[in-house]
C-alpha positions in Angstrom: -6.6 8.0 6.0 -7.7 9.2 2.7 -11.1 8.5 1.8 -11.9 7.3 -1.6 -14.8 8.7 -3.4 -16.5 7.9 -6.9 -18.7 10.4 -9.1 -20.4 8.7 -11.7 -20.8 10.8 -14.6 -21.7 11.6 -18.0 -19.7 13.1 -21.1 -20.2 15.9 -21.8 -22.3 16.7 -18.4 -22.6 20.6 -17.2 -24.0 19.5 -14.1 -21.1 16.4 -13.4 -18.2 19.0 -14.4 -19.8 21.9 -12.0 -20.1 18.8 -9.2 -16.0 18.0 -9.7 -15.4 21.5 -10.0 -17.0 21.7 -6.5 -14.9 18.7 -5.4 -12.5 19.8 -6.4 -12.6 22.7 -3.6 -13.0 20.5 -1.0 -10.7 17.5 -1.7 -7.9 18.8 0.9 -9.9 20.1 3.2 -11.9 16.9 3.6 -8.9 14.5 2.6 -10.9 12.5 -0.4 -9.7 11.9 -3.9 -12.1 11.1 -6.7 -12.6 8.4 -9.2 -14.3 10.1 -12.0 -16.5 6.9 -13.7 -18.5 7.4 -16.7 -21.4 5.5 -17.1 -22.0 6.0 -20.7 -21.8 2.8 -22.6 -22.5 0.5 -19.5 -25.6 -0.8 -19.2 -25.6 -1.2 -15.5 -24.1 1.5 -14.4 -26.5 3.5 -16.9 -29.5 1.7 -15.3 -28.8 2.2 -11.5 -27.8 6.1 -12.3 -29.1 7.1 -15.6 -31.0 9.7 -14.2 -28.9 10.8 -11.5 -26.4 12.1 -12.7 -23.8 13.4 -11.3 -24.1 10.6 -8.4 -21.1 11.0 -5.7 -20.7 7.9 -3.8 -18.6 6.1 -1.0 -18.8 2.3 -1.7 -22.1 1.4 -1.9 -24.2 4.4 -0.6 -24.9 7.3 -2.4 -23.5 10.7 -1.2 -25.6 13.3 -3.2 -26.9 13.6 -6.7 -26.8 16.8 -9.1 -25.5 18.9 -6.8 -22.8 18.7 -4.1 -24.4 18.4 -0.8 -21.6 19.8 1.1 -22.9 18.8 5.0 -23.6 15.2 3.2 -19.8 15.2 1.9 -18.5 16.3 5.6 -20.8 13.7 7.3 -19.0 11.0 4.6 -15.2 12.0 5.4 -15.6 11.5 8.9 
């Protein structure tokens, strides 16, 4: 079954576009897809990940922040 993942993110980001590109690389491998949310212009979202950013989650725990932590993705997608 397909797992579904969600990296928050923020326009414009260098960091959140080199985390999807990264993603992006393992998505069939791993058997994820990614909803891309940006938290600009929510106040909550901004709060909880403001500073985070990129922030790859599965439901409500955290996967890795600013960088793809590949052994944390592998450890999610089983």
């Amino acid at each position: 079954m397909t797992k579904q993942l969600t990296l928050y993110i923020r326009e414009g980001c260098h960091l959140c576009d080199d985390m999807e590109l990264a993603l992006r690389d393992c998505e069939s491998e791993l058997d994820f897809e990614i909803q891309r949310v940006a938290i600009d212009n929510n106040a909550e979202l901004e709060k909880a990940y403001g500073s985070l950013v990129p922030v790859l989650a599965s439901g409500d725990g955290e996967i890795c922040h600013y960088f793809l932590d590949k052994q944390a993705l592998i450890q999610a997608c089983n």
